[in-house]
N, C-alpha and C positions, 0 to 999 in steps of 0.2 A: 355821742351820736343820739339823736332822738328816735323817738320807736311811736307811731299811730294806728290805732288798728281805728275799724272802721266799719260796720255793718251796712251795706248800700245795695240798691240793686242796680245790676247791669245796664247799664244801656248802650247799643253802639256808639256813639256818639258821648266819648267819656265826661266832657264838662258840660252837657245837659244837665247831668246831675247837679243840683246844687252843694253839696254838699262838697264832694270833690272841686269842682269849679272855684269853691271860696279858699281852699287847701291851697291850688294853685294862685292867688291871685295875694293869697296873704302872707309866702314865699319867695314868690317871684321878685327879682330883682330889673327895674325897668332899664332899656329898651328890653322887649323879649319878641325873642323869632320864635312864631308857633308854625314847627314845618310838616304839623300834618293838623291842618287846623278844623276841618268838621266844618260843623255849620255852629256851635255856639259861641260867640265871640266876645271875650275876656276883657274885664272891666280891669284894663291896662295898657300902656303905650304897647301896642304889640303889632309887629309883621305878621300877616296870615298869607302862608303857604298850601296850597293843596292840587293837588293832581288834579282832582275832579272840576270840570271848568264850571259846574252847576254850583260847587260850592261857594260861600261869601268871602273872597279873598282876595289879598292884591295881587298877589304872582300864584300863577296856575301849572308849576313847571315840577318834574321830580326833585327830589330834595335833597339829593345829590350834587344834581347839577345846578340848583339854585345858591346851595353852599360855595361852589366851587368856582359859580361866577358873583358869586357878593362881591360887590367893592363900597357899600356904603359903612357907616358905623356900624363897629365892632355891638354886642349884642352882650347884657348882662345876666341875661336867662337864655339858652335855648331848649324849649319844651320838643319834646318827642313820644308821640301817643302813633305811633304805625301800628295799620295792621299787627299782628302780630303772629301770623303765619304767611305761607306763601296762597295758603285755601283762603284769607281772608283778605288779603291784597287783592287778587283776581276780582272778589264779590264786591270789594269797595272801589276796585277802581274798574269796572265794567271789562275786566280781562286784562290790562295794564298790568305788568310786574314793574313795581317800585324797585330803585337799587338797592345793591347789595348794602347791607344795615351796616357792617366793618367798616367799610371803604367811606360810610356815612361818618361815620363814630373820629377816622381818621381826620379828616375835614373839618370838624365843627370847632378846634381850638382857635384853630385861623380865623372865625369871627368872631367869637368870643372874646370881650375884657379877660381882660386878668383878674385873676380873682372871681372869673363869672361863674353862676353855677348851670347844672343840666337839669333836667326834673327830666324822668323816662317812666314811663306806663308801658306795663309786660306782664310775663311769665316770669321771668328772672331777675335776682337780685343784683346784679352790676350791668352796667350800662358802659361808661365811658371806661372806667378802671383805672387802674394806680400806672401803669404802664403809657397811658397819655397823660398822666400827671394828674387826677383825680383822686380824692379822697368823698368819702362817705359822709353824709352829715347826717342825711333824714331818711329811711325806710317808712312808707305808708303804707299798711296792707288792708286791702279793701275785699271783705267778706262778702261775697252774692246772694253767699247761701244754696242748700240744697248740692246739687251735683255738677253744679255752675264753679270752675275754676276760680279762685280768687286771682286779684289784679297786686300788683304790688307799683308801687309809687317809690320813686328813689330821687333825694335829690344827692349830686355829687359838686363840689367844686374844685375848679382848677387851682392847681396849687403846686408849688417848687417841693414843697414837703411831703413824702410817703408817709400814710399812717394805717399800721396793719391792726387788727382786731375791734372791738366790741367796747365802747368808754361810756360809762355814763350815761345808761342807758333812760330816759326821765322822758314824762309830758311835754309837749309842747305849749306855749303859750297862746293859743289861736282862737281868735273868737268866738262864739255862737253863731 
């Protein structure tokens, strides 16, 4: 598993950052479904999903129900940067509660390659988990600084294989 730590500051809009945004981009496995996509958009074949109909995106639908009526090609990355409370759903989507993140998390193998991975931006370090057939590859942790919560970045992929604990822990090879 690789380990990045990361000194950045916050922005709402997590891949404004440059910094982050090249993390994702030099990760990502193409096609990629970004189903809470912002306004900065990703120098890669990618689906942009977002609620908010002012943002730059192709489908403006929850993400939920965008998962759950996909029927085009299967997706080799799906990114997931949601709010990440119920107080910041409300602010980002003008009162709109986004669906339940579970019932999200259930869904997203069914567009997903085989093999494909997730990349999640949060509070918490598992996302899809071993129980949908996920393993751990990358933890990113992203330092704000100050009394500003850190973000953590996780990519997981899909896999027939359970793998429990902590291996080889090393840099990543990632650009400048």
């Amino acid at each position: 598993m690789k380990f990045t730590y990361i000194k950045t500051p916050l922005n709402r809009y997590t891949f404004k950052n440059s910094t982050i945004r090249k993390w994702v981009e030099f990760y990502a496995e193409e096609p990629v479904l970004n189903l809470f996509a912002g306004k900065t958009k990703l120098d890669l074949n990618e689906v942009r999903n977002d609620l908010d109909p002012l943002m730059p995106a192709d489908y403006h639908k929850d993400a939920l129900k965008f998962c759950e009526n996909w029927n085009g090609p299967k997706f080799g990355t799906v990114l997931l940067d949601p709010p990440y409370s119920t107080r910041k759903s409300m602010e980002m989507y003008k009162g709109i509660l986004q669906s339940p993140f579970n019932a999200l998390k259930n869904e997203i193998p069914r567009i997903l390659v085989d093999n494909g991975i997730v990349i999640t931006f949060g509070y918490h370090s598992v996302s899809m988990g071993e129980g949908r057939g996920f393993r751990q590859e990358h933890i990113l942790l992203l330092s704000h600084g100050g009394a500003i919560h850190d973000t953590i970045g996780i990519i997981e992929r899909r896999t027939t294989k359970s793998i429990v604990g902590l291996v080889n822990l090393e840099c990543p090879d990632m650009p400048d």
